[in-house]
N, CA and C atoms as an extended XYZ file, in Angstrom:
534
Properties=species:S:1:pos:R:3:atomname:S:1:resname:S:1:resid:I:1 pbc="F F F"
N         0.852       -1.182        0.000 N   UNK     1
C         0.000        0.000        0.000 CA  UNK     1
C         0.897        1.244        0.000 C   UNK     1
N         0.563        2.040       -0.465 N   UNK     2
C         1.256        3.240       -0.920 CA  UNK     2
C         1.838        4.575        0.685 C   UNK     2
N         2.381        4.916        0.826 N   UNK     3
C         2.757        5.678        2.145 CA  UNK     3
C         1.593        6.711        2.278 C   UNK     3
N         1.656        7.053        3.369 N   UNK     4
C         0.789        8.056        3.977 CA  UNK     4
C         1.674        9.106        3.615 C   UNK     4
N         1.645       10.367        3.189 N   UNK     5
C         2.788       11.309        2.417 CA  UNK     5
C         2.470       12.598        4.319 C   UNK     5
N         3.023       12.629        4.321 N   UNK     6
C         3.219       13.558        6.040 CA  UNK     6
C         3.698       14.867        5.503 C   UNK     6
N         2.663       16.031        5.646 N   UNK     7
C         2.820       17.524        5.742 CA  UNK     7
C         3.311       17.943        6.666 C   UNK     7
N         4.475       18.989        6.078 N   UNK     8
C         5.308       19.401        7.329 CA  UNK     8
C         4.868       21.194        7.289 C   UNK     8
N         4.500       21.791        6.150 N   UNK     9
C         4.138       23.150        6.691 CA  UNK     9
C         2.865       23.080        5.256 C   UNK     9
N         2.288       24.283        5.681 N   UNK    10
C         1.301       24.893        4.697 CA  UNK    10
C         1.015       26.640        5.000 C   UNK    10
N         1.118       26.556        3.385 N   UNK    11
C         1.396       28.657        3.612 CA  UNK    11
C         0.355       28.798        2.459 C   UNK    11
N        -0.660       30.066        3.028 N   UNK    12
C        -1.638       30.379        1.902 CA  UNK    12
C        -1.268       31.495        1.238 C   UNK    12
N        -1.351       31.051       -0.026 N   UNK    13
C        -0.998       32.079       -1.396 CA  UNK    13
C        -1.887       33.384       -1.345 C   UNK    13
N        -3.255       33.028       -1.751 N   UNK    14
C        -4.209       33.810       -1.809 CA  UNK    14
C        -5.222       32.844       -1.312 C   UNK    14
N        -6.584       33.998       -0.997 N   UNK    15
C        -7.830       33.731       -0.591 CA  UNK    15
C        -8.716       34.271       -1.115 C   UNK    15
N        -9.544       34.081       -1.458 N   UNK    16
C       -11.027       34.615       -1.639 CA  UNK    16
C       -12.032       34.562       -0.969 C   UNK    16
N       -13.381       34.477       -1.257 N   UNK    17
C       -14.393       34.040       -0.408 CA  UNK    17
C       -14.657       32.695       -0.916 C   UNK    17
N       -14.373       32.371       -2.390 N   UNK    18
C       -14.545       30.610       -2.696 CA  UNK    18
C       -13.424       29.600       -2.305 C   UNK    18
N       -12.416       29.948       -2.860 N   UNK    19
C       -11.055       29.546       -2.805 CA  UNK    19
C       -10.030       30.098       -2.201 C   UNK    19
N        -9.546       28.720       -1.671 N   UNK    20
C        -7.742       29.130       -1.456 CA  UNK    20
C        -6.691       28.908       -1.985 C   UNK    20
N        -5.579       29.214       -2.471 N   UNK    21
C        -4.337       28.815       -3.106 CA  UNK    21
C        -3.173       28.570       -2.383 C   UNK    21
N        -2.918       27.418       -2.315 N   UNK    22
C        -2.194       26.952       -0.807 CA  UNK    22
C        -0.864       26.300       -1.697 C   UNK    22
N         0.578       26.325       -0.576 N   UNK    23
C         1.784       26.075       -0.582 CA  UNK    23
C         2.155       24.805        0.528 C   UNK    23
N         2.028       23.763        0.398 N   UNK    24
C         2.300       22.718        1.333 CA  UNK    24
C         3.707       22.241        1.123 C   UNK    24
N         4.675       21.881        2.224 N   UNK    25
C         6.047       21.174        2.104 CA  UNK    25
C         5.325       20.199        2.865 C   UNK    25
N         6.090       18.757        2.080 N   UNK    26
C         5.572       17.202        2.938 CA  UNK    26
C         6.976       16.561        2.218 C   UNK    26
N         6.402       15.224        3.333 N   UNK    27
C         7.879       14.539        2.658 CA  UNK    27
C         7.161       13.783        1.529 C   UNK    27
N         8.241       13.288        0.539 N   UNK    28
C         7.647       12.676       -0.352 CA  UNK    28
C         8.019       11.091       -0.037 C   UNK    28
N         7.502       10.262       -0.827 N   UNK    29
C         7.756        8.468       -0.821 CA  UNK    29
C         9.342        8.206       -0.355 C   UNK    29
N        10.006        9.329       -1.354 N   UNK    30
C        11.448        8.464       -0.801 CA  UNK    30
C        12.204        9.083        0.502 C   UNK    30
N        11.710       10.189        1.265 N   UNK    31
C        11.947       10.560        2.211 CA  UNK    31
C        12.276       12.258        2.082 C   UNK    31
N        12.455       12.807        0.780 N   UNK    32
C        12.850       13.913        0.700 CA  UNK    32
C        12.010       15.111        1.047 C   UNK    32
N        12.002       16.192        1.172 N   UNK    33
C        10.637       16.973        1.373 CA  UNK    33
C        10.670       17.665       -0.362 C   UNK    33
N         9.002       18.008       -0.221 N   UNK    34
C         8.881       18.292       -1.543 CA  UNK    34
C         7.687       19.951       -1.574 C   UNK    34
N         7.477       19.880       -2.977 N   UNK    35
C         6.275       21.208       -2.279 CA  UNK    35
C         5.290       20.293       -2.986 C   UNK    35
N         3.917       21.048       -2.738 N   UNK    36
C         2.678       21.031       -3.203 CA  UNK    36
C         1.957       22.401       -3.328 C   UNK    36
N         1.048       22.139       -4.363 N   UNK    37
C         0.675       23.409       -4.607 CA  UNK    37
C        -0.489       23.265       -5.216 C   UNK    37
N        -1.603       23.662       -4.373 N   UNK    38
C        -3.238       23.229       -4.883 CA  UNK    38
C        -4.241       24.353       -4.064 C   UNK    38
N        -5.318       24.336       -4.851 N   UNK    39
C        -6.423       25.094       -4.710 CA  UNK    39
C        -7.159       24.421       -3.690 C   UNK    39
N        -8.050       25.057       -2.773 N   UNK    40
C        -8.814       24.019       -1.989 CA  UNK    40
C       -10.194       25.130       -2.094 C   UNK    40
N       -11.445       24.620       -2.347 N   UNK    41
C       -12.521       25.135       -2.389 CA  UNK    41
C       -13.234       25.053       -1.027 C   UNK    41
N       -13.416       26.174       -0.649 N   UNK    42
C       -13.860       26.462        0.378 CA  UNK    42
C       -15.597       25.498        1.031 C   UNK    42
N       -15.620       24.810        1.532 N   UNK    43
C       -16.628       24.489        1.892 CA  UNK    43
C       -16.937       23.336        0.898 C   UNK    43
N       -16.545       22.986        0.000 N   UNK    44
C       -17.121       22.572       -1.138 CA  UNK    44
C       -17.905       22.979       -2.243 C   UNK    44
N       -18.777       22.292       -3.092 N   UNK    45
C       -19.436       22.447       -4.062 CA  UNK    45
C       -20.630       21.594       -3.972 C   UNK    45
N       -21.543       21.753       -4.678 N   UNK    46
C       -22.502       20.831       -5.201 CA  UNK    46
C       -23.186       21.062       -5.983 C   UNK    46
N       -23.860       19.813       -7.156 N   UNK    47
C       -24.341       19.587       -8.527 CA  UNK    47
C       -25.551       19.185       -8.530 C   UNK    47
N       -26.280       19.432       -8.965 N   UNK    48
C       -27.628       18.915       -9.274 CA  UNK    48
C       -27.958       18.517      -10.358 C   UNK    48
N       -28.543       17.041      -10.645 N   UNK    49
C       -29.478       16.629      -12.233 CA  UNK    49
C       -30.438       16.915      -12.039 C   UNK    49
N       -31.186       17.483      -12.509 N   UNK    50
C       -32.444       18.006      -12.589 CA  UNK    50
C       -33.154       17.310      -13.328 C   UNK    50
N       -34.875       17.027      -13.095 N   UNK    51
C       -35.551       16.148      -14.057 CA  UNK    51
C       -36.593       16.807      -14.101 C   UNK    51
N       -37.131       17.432      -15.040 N   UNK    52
C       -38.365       17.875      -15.548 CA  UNK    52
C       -39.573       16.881      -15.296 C   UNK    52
N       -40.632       17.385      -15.405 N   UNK    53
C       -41.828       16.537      -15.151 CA  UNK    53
C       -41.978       15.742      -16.274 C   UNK    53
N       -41.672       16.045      -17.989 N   UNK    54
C       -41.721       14.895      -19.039 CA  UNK    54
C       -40.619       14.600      -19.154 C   UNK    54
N       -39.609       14.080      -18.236 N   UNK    55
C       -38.539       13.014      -18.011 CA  UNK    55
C       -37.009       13.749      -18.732 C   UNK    55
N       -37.497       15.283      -19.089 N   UNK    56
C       -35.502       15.596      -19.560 CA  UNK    56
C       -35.085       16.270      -18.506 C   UNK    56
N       -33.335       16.102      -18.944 N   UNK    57
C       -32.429       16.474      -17.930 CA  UNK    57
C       -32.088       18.082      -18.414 C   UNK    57
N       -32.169       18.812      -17.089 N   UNK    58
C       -32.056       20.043      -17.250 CA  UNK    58
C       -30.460       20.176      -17.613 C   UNK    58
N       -30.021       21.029      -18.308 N   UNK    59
C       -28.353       21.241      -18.666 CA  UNK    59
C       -28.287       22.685      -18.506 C   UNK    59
N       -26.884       23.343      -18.363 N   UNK    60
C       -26.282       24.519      -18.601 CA  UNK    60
C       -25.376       24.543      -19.658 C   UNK    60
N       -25.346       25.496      -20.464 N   UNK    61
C       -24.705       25.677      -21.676 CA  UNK    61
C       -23.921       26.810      -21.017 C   UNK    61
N       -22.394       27.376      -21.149 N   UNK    62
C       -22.176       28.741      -20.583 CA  UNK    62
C       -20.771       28.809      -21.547 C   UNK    62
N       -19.990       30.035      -21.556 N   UNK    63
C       -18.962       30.058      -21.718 CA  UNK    63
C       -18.560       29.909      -20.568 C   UNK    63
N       -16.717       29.085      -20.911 N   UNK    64
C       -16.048       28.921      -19.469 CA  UNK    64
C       -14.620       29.205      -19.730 C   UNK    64
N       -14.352       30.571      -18.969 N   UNK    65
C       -13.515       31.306      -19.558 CA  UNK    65
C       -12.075       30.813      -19.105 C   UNK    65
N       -11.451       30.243      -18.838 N   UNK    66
C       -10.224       29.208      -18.419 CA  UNK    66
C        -9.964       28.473      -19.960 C   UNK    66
N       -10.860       28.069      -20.142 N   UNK    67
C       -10.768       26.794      -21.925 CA  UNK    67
C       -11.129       27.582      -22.789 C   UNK    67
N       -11.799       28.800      -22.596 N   UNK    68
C       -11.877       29.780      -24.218 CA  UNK    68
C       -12.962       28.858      -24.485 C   UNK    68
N       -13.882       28.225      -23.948 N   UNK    69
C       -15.117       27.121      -24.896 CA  UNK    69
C       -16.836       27.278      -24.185 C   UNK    69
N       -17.461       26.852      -24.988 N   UNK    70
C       -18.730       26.913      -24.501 CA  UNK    70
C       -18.932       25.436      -23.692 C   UNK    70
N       -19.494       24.800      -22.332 N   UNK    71
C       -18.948       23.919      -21.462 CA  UNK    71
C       -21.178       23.818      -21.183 C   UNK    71
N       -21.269       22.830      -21.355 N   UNK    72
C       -22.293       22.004      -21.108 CA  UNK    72
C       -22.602       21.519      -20.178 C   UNK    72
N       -23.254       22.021      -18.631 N   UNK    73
C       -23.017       21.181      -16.945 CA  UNK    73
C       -24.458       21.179      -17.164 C   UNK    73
N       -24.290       20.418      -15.429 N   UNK    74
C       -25.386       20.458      -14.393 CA  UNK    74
C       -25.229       21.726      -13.864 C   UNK    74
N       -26.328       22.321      -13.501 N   UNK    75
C       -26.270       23.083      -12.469 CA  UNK    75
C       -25.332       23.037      -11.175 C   UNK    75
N       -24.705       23.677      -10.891 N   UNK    76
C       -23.815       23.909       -9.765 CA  UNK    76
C       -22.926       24.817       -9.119 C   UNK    76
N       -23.138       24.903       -8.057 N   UNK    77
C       -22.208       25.960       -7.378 CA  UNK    77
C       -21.302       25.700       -6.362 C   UNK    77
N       -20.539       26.777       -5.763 N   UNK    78
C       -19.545       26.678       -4.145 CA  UNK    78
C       -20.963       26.930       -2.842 C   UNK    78
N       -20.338       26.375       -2.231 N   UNK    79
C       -20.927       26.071       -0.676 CA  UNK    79
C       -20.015       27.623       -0.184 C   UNK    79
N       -21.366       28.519        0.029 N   UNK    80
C       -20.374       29.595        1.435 CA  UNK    80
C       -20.307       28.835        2.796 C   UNK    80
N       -19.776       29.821        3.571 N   UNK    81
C       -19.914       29.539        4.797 CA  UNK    81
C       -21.013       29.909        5.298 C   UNK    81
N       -21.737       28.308        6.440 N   UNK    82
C       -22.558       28.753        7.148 CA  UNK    82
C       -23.592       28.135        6.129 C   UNK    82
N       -23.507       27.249        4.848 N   UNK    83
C       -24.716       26.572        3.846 CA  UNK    83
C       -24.365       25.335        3.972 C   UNK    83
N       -25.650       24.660        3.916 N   UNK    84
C       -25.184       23.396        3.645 CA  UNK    84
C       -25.364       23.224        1.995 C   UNK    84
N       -25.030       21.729        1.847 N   UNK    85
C       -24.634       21.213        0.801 CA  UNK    85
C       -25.924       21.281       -0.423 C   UNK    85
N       -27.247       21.044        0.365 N   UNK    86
C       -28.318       20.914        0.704 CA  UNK    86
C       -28.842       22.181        0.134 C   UNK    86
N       -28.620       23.141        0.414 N   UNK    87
C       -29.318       24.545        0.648 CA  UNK    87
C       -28.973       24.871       -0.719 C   UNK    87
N       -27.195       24.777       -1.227 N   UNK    88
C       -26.585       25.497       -2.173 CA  UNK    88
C       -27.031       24.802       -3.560 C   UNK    88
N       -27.507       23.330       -3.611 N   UNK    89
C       -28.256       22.918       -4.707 CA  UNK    89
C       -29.314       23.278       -4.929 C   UNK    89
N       -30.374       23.584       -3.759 N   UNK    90
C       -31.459       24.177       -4.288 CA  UNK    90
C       -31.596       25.937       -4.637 C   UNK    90
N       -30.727       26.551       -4.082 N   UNK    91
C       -30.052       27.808       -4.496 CA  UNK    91
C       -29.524       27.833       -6.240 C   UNK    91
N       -28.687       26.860       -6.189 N   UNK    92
C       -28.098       26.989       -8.077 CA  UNK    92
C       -29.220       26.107       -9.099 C   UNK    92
N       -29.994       25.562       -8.140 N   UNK    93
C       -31.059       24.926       -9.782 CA  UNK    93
C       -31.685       25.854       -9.541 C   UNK    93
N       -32.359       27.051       -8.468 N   UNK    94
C       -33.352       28.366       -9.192 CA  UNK    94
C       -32.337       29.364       -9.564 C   UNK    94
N       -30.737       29.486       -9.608 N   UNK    95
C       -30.630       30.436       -9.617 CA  UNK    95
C       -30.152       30.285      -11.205 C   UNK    95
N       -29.552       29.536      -11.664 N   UNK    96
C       -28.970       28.785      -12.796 CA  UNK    96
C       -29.991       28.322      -14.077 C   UNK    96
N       -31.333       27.104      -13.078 N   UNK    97
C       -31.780       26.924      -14.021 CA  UNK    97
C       -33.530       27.405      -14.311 C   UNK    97
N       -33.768       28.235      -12.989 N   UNK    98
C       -35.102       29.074      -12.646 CA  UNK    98
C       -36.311       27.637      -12.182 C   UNK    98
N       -34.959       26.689      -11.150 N   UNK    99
C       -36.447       25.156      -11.588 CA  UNK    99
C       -36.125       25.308       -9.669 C   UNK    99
N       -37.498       24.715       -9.730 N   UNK   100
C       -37.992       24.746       -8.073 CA  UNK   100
C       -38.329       23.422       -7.737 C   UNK   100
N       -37.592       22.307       -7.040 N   UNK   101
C       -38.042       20.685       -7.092 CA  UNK   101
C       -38.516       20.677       -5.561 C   UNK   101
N       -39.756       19.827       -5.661 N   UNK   102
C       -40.515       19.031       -4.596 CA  UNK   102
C       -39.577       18.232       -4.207 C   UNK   102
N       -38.580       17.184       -4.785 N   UNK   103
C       -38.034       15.977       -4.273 CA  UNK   103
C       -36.554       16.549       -4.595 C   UNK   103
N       -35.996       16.471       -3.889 N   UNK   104
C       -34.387       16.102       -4.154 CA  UNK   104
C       -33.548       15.526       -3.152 C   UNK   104
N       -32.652       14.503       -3.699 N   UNK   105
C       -32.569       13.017       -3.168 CA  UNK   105
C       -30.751       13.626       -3.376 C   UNK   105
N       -30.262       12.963       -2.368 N   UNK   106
C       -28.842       13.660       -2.319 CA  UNK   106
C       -28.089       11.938       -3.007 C   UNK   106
N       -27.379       11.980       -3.877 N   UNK   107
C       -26.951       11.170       -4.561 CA  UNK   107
C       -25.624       10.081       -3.992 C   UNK   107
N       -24.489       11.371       -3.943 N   UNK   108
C       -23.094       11.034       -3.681 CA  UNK   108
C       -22.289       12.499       -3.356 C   UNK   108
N       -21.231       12.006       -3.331 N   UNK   109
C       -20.227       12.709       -3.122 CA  UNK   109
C       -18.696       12.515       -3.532 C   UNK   109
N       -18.357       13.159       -4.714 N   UNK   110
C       -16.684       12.730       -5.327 CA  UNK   110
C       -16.108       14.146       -4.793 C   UNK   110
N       -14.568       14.075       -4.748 N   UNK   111
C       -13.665       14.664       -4.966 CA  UNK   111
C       -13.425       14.738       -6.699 C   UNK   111
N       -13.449       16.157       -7.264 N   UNK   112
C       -13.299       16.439       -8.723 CA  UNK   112
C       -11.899       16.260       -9.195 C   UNK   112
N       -10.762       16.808       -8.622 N   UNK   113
C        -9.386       16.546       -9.115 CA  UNK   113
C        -8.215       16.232       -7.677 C   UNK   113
N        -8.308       15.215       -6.935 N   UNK   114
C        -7.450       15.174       -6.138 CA  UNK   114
C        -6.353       15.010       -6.018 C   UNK   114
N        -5.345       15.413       -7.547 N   UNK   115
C        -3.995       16.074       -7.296 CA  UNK   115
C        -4.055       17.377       -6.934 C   UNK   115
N        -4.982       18.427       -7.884 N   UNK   116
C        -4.822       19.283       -7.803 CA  UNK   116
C        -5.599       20.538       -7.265 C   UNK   116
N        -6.940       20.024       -6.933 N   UNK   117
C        -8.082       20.855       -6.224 CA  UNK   117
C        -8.563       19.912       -5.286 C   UNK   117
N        -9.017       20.737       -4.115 N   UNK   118
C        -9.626       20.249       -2.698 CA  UNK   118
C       -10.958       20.590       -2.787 C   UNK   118
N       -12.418       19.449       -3.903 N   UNK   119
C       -12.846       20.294       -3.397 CA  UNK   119
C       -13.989       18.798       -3.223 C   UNK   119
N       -14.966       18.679       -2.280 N   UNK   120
C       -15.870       17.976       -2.371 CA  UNK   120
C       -17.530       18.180       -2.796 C   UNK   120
N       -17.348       17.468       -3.923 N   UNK   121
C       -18.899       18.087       -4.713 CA  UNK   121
C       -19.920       16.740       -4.497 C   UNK   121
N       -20.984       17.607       -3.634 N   UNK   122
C       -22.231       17.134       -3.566 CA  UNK   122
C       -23.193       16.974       -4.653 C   UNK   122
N       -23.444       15.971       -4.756 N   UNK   123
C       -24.496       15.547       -5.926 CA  UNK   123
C       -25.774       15.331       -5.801 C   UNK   123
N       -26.473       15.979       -6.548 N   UNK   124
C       -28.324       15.802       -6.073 CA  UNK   124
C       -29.184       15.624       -6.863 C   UNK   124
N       -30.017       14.369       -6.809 N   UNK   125
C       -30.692       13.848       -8.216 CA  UNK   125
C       -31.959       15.067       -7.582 C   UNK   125
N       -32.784       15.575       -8.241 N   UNK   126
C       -33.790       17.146       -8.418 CA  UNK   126
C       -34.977       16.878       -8.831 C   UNK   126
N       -36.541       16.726       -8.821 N   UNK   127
C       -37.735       16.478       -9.472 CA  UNK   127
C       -38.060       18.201       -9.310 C   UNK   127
N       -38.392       18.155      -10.785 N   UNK   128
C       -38.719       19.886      -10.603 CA  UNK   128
C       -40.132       19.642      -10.650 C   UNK   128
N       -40.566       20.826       -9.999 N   UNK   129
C       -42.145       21.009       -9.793 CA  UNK   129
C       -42.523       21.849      -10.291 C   UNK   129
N       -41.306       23.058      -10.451 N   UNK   130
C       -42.173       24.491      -10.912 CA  UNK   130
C       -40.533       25.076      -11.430 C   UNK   130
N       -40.591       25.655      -13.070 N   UNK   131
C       -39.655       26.407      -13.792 CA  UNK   131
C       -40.266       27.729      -13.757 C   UNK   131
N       -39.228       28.699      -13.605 N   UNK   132
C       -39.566       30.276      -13.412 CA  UNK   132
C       -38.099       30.600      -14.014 C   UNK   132
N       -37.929       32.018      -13.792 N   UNK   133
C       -37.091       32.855      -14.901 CA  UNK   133
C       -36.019       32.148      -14.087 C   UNK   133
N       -34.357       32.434      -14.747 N   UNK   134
C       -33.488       32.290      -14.333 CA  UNK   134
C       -32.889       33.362      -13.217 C   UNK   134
N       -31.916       33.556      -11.929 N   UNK   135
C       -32.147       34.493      -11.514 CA  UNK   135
C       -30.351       34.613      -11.362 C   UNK   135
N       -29.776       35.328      -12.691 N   UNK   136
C       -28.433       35.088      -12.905 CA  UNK   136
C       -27.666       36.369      -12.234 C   UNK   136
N       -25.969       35.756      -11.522 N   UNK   137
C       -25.359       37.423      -11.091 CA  UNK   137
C       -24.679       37.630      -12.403 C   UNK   137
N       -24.174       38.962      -12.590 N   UNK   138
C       -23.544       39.688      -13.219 CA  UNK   138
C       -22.071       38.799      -14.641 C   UNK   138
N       -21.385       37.668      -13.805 N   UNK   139
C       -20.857       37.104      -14.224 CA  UNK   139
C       -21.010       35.744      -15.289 C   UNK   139
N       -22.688       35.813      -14.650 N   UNK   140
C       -23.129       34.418      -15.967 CA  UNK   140
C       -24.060       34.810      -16.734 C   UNK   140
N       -23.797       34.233      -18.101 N   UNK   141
C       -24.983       34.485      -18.803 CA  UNK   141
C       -24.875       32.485      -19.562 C   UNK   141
N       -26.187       32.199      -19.238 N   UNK   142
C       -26.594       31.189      -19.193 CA  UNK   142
C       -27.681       30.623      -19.947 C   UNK   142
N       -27.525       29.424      -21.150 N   UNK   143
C       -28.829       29.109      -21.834 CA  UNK   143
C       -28.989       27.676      -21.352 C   UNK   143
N       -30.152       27.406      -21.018 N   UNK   144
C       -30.728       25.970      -20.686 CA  UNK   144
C       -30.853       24.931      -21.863 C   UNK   144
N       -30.665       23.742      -21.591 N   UNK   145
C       -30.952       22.909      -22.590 CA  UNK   145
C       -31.398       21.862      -21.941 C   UNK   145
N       -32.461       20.714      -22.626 N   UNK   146
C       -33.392       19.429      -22.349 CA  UNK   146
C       -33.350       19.135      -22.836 C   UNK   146
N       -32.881       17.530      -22.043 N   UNK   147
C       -32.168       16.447      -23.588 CA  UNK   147
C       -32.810       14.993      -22.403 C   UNK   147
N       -33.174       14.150      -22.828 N   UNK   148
C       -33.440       12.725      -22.623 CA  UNK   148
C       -32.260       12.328      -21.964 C   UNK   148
N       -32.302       11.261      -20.864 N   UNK   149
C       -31.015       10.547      -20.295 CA  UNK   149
C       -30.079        9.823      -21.455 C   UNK   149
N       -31.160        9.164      -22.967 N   UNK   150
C       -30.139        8.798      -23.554 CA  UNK   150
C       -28.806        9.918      -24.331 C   UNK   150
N       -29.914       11.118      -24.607 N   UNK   151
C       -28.992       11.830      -25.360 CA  UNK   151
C       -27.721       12.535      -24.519 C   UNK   151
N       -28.280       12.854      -23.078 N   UNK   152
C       -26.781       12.896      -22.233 CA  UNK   152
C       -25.901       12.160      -22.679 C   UNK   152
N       -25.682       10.555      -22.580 N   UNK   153
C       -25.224        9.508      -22.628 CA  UNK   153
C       -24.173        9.871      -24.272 C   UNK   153
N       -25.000       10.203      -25.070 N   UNK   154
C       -24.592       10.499      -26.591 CA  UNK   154
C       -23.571       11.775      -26.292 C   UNK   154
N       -23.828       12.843      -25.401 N   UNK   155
C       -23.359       14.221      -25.422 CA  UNK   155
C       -21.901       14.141      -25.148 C   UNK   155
N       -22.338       12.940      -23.741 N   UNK   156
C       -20.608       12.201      -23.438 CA  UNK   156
C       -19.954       11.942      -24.575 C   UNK   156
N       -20.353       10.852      -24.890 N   UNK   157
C       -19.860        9.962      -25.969 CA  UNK   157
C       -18.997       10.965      -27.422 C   UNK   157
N       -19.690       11.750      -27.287 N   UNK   158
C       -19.511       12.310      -28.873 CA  UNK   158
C       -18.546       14.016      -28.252 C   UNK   158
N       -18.570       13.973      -26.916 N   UNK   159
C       -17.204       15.411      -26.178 CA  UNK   159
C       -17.719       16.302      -26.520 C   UNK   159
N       -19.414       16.320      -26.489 N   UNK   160
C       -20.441       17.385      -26.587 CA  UNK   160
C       -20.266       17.956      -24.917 C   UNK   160
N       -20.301       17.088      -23.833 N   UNK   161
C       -20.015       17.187      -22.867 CA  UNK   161
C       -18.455       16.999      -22.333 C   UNK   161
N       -17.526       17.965      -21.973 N   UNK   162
C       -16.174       17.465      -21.779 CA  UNK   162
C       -16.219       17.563      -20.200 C   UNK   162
N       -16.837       18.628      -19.284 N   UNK   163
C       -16.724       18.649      -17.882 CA  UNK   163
C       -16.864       17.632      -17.199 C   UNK   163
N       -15.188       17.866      -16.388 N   UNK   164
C       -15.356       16.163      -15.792 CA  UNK   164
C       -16.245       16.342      -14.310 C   UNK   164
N       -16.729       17.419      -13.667 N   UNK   165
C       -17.575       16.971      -12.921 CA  UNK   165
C       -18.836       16.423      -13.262 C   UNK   165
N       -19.501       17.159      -14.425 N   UNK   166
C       -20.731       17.200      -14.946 CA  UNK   166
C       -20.630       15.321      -15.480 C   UNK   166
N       -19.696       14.860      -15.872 N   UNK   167
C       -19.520       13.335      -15.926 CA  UNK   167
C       -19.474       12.817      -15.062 C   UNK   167
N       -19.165       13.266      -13.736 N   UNK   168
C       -18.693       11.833      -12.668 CA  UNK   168
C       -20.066       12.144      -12.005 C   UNK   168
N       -20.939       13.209      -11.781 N   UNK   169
C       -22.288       13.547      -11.381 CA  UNK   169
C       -23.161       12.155      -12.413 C   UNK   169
N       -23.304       12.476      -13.769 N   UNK   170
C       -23.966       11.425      -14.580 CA  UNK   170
C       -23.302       10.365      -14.766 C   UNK   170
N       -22.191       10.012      -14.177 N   UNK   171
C       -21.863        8.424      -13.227 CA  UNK   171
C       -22.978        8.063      -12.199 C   UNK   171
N       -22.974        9.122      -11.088 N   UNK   172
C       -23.334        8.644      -10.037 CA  UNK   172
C       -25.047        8.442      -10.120 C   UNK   172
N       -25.826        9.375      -10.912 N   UNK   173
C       -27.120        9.835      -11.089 CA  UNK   173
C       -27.737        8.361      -11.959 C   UNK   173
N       -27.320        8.283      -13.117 N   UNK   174
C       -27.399        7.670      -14.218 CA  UNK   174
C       -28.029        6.102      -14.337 C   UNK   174
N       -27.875        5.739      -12.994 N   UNK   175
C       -28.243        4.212      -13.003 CA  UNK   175
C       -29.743        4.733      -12.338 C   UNK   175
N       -30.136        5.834      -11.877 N   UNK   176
C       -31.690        5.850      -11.140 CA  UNK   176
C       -33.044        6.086      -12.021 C   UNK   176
N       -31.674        7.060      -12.850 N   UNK   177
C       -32.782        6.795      -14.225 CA  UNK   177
C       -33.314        6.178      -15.369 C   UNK   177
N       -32.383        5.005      -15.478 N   UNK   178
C       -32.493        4.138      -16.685 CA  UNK   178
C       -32.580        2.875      -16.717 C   UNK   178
């Protein structure tokens, strides 16, 4: 089994109110000390699939300005402080996708990149009851799309969908609906 890797200091780069940018020295496998250097998301995140009342999956279409590309998710946001996991999914499907669900069933929970981001994203399968306007801040501009569980499946397949959270979410979701 692989070593337990032992942190010997940690120094924060920057902060925000979402994120931190952190400097860790640990020893490494062969005994030497080494650095690390990773983002840790504050509180976490969490994702929601959303299901309309005639059975499609709600999507986000957005630009995502890191890749220069237009990026295809679930609904999702950061956890502030003082929210639960809970609160902030039903917060980003009205705020994201203007949908209001009677049922939402908390799925799972992955870590998105654990070399290089700290962050733990909550997953939440969503029955919407009631769609109303979108209620977007300043920084998103956002078009909805409804597609069938198979055509998700296709969106993957064909790198219509490349976000690897928005994939490991329709990992975890994916067997409840089909």
């Amino acid at each position: 089994m692989p070593k337990h890797l032992e942190k010997k200091s940690e120094e924060i780069l920057h902060q925000n109110p979402w994120s931190t940018y952190k400097h860790d020295r640990y020893i490494k496998p062969n005994g030497e000390e080494g650095d690390y250097f990773y983002m840790e998301i504050l509180g976490g995140s969490a994702m929601v699939v959303a299901i309309m009342p005639n059975g499609s999956i709600v999507l986000t279409l957005q630009h995502r300005y890191l890749v220069d590309k237009q990026s295809i998710e679930f609904p999702a946001g950061r956890r502030k402080i003082g929210q639960t996991s809970l609160e902030v999914a039903k917060l980003e499907l009205l705020e994201e996708a203007g949908c209001i669900a009677d049922e939402i069933i908390k799925i799972g929970v992955f870590e998105s990149s654990p070399s290089s981001i700290k962050d733990e994203i909550h997953v939440y399968l969503a029955y919407v009851s009631e769609q109303r306007e979108q209620i977007l801040d300043d920084t998103e501009e956002i078009e909805l799309l409804y597609r069938r569980p198979d055509e998700v499946d296709e969106m993957i397949k064909n790198n219509e969908i490349f976000n690897g959270p928005t994939m490991a979410a329709w990992a975890l979701v994916r067997h409840h609906l089909m």
